[in-house]
C-alpha positions as a Markdown table, in Angstrom:
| # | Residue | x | y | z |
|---|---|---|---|---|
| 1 | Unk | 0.6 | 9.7 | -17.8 |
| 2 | Unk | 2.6 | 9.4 | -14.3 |
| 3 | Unk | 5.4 | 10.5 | -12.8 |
| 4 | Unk | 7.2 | 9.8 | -9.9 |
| 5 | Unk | 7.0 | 11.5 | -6.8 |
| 6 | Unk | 8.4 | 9.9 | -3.7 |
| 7 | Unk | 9.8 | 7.0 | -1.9 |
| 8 | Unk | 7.6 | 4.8 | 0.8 |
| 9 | Unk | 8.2 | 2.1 | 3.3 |
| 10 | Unk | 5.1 | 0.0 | 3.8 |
| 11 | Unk | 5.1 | -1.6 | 7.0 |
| 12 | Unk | 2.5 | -5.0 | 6.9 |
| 13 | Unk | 1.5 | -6.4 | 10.4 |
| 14 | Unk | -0.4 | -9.5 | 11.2 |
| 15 | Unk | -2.4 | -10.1 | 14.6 |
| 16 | Unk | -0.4 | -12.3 | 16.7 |
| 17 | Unk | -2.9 | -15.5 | 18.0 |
| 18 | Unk | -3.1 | -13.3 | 21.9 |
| 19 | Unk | -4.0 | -9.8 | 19.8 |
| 20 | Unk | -7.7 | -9.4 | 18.9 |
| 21 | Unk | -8.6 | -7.2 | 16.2 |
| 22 | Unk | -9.6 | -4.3 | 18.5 |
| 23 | Unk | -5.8 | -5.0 | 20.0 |
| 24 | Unk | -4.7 | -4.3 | 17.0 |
| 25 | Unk | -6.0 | -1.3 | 16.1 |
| 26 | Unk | -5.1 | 0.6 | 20.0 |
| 27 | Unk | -1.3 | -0.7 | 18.9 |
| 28 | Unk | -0.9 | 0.7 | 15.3 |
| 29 | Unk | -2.3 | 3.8 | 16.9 |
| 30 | Unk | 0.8 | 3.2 | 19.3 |
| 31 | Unk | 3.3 | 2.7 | 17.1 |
| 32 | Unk | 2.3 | 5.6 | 15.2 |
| 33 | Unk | 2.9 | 7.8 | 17.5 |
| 34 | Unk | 6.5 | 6.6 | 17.4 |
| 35 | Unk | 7.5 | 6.1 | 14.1 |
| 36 | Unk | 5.4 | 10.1 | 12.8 |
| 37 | Unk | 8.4 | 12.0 | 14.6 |
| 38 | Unk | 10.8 | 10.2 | 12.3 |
| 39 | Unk | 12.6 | 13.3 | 10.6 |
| 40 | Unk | 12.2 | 14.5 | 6.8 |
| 41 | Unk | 8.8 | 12.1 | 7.5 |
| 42 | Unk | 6.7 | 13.7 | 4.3 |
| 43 | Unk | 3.2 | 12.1 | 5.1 |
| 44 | Unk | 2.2 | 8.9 | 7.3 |
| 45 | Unk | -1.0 | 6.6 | 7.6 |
| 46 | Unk | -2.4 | 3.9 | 9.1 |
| 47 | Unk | -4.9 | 1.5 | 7.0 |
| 48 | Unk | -6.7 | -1.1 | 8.3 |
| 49 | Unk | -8.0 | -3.7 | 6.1 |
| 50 | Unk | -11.4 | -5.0 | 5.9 |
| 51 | Unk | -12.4 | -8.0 | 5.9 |
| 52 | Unk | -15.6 | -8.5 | 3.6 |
| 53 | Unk | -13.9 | -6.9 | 0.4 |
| 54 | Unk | -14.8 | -9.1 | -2.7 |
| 55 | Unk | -10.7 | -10.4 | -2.7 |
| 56 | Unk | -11.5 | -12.6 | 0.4 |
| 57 | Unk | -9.6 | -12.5 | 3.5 |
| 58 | Unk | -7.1 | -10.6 | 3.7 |
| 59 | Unk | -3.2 | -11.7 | 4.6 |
| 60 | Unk | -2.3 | -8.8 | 7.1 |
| 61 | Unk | -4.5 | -6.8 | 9.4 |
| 62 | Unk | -3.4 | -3.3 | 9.1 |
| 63 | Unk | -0.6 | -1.1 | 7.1 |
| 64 | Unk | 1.7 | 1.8 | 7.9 |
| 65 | Unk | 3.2 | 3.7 | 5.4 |
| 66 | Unk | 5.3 | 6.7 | 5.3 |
| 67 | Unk | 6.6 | 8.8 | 2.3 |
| 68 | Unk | 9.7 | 10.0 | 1.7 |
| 69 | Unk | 10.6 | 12.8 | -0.8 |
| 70 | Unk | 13.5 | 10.9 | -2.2 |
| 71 | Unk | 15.4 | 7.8 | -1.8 |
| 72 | Unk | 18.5 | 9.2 | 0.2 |
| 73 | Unk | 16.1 | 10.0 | 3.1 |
| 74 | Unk | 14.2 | 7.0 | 3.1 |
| 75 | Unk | 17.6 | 5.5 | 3.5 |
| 76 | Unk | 19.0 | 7.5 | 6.2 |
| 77 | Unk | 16.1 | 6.8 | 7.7 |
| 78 | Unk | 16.6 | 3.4 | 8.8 |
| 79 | Unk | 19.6 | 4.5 | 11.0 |
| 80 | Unk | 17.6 | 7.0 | 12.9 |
| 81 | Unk | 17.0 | 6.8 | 16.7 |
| 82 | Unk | 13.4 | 6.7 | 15.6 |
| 83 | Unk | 13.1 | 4.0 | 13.3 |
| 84 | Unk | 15.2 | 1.5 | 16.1 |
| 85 | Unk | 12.7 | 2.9 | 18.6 |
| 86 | Unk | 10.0 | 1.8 | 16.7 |
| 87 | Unk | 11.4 | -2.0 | 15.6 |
| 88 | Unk | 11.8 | -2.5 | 19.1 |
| 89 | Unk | 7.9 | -1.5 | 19.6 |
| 90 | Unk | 7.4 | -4.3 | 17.2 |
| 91 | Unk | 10.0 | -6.7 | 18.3 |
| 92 | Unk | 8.2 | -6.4 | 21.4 |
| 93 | Unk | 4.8 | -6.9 | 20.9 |
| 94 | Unk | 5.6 | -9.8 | 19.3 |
| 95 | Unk | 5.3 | -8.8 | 15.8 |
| 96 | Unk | 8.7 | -9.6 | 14.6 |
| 97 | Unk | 7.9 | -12.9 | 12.6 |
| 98 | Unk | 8.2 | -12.9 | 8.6 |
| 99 | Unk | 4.2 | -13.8 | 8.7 |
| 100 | Unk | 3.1 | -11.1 | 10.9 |
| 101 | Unk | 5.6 | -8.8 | 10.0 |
| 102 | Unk | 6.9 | -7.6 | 6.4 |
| 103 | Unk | 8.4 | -4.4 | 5.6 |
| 104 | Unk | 9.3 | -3.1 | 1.6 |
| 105 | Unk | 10.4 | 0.5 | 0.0 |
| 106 | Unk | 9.3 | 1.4 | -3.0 |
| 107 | Unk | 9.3 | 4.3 | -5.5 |
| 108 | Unk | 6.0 | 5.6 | -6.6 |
| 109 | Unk | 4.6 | 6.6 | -9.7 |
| 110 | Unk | 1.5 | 8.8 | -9.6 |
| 111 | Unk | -1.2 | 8.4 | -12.7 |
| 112 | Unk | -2.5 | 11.4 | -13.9 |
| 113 | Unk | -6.3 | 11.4 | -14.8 |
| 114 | Unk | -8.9 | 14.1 | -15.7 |
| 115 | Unk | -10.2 | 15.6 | -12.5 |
| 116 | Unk | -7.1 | 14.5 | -9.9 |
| 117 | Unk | -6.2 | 16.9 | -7.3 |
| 118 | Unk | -3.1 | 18.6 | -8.1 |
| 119 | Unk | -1.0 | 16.3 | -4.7 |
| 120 | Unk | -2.3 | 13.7 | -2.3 |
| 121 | Unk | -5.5 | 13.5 | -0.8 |
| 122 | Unk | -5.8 | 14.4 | 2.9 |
| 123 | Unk | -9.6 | 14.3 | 4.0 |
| 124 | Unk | -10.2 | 12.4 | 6.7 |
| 125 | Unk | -12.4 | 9.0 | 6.4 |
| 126 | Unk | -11.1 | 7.9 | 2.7 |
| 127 | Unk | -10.9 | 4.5 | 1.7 |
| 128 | Unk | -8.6 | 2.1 | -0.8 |
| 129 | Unk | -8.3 | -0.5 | -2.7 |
| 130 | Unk | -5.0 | -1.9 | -3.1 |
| 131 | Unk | -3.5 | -4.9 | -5.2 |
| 132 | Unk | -0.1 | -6.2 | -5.0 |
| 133 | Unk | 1.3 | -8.1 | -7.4 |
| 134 | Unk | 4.9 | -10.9 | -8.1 |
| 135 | Unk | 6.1 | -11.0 | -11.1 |
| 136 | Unk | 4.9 | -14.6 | -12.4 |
| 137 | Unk | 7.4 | -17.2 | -14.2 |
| 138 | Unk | 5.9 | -16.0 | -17.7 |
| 139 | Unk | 6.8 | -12.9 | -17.1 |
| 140 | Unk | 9.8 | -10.7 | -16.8 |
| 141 | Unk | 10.0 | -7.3 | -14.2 |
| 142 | Unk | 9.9 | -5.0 | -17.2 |
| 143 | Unk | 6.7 | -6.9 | -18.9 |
| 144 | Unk | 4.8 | -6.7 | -15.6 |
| 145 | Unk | 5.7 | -2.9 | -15.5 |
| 146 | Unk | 5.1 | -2.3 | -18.9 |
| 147 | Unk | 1.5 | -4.2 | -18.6 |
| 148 | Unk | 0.8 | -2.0 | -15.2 |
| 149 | Unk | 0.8 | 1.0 | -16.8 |
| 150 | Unk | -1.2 | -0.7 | -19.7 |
| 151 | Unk | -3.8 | -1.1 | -17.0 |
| 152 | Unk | -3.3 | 2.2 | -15.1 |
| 153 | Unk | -4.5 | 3.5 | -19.1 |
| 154 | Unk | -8.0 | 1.6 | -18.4 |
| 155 | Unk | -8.0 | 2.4 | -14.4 |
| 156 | Unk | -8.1 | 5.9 | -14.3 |
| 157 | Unk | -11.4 | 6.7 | -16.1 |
| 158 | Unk | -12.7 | 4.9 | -13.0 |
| 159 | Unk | -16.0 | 6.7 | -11.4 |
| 160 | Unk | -15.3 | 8.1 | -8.3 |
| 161 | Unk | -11.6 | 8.1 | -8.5 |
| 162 | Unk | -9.5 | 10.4 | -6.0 |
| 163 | Unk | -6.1 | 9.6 | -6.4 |
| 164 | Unk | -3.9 | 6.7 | -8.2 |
| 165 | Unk | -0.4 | 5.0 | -7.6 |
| 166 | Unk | 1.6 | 2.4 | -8.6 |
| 167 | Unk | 4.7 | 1.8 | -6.7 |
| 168 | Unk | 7.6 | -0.7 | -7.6 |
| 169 | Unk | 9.4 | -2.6 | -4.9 |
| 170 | Unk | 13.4 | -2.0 | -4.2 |
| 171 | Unk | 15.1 | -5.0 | -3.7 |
| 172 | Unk | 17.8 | -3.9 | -2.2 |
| 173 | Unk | 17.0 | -3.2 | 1.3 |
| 174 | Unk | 17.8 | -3.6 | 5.2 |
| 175 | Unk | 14.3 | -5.8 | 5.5 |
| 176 | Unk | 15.2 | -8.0 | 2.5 |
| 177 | Unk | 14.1 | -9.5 | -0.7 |
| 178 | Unk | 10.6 | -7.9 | -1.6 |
| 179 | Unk | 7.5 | -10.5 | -1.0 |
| 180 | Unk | 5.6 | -8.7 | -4.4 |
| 181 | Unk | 7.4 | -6.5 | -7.5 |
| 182 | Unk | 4.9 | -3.6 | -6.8 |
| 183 | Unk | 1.4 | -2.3 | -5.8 |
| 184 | Unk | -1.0 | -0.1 | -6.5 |
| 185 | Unk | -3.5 | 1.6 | -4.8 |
| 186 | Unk | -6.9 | 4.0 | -5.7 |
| 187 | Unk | -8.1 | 6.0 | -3.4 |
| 188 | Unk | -12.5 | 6.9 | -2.9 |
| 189 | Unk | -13.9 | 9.3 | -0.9 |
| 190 | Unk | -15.4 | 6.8 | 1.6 |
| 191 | Unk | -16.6 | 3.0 | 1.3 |
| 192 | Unk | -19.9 | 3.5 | -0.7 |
| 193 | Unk | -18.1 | 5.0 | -3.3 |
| 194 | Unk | -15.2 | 2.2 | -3.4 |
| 195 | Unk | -18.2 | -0.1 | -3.5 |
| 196 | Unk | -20.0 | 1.8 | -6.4 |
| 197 | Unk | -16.5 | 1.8 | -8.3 |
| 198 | Unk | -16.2 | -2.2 | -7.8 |
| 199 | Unk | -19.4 | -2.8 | -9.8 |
| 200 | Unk | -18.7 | -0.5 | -12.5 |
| 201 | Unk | -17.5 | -1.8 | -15.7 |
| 202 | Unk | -14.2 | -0.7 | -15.7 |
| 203 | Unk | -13.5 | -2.4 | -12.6 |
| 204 | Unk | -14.9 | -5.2 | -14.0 |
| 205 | Unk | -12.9 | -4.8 | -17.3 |
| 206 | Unk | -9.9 | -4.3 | -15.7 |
| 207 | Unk | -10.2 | -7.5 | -13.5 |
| 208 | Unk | -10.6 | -9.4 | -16.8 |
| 209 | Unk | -7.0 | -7.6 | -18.0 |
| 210 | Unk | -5.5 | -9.4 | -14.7 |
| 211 | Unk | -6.8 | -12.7 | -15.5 |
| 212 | Unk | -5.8 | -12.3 | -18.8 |
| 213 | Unk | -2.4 | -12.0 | -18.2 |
| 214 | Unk | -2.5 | -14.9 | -15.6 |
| 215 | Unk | -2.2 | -12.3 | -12.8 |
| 216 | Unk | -5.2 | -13.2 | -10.6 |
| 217 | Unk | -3.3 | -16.4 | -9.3 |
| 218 | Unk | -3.2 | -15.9 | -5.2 |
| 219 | Unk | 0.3 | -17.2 | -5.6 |
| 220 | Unk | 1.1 | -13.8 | -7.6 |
| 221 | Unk | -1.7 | -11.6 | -6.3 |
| 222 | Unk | -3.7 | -10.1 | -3.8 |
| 223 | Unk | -5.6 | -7.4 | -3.1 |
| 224 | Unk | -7.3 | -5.6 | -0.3 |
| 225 | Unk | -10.1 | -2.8 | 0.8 |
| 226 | Unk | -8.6 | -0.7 | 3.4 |
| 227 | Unk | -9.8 | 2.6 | 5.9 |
| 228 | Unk | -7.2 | 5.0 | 6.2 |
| 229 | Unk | -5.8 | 7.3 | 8.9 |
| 230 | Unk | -4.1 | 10.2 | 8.3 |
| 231 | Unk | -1.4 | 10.5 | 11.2 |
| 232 | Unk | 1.0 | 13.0 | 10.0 |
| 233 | Unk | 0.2 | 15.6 | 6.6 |
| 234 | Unk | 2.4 | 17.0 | 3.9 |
């Protein structure tokens, strides 16, 4: 059903109150162009969340996130010249604030589905959805894992479906505890089919399996819609 095929760091950045949204966007661009010439970088992009997705506002403005093909070079990454380069681009702008400015590794598990591309996507234009999720008090780590690939099993026959992932958080890291135990994200072709799949009754299904399971609390999930960049390729 999955298996796992990298490590990422997941960079989330907040609009300081003097950045408008526009701001934003020139700066991520920015700080991309630092952090993509970070060696034994596998693949990088940018997403930018939108803000009329059916989850309501959401908490950060953008996301960077860069893959790794296993966990010793996403840690010797965080001594490169690079990465300090590039904390001191965000330290600098004003970004380095725990809400404007959360960082988490994770491993990533990709589910397998009829019809997936044999590696990543890379066209241009694509769109996600993403959902994070914290363990809640009736639950322990292994339950919610156990119960996300439970819902990965009714995800994947999705409509319109290009690629699937479910990553779980490390906790053991330089930026500190995790915020959420793990997220996943779909990926669609562009934002009519993500808004297609939403109405379909699988998404709609698996929206009831969240709720069942007490999962839909805002204090233990949150999800997004997101346009993605493609800055650096396999």
């Amino acid at each position: 059903m999955s298996n796992s095929n990298a490590y990422r760091q997941m960079e989330m950045f907040k609009a300081p109150s003097k950045m408008t949204k526009k701001e934003i966007r020139s700066w991520l661009f920015e700080h991309a162009e630092i952090y993509s010439k970070l060696k034994n970088l596998k693949g990088y992009t940018i997403l930018f969340t939108l803000e009329d997705s059916p989850f309501g506002p959401p908490v950060f403005d953008c996301y960077a996130e860069s893959w790794f093909s296993c966990f010793d070079d996403l840690v010797n990454s965080f001594n490169d010249a690079i990465t300090e380069k590039s904390l001191k681009h965000v330290k600098s702008s004003d970004f380095y604030d725990p809400d404007l400015y959360k960082v988490v590794w994770a491993e990533e598990n990709i589910i397998s589905f009829q019809g997936a591309p044999n590696r990543i996507p890379d066209k241009d234009g694509m769109y996600r959805q993403m959902g994070m999720i914290k363990t809640p008090p009736h639950m322990t780590k292994q339950e919610l894992i156990d119960w996300w690939f439970e819902h990965a099993r009714r995800y994947k026959i999705l409509d319109g479906l290009r690629w699937y992932t479910i990553l779980f958080t490390i906790e053991d890291t330089p930026f500190g505890y995790p915020p959420f135990d793990g997220y996943a994200e779909i990926w669609f072709d562009n934002l009519n089919e993500l808004k297609k799949a939403f109405k379909n009754d699988v998404e709609q299904d698996s929206l009831k399996h969240v709720q069942e399971y007490g999962l839909f609390d805002p204090k233990y999930h949150h999800a997004v819609w997101s346009e993605e960049f493609i800055i650096k390729k396999e």
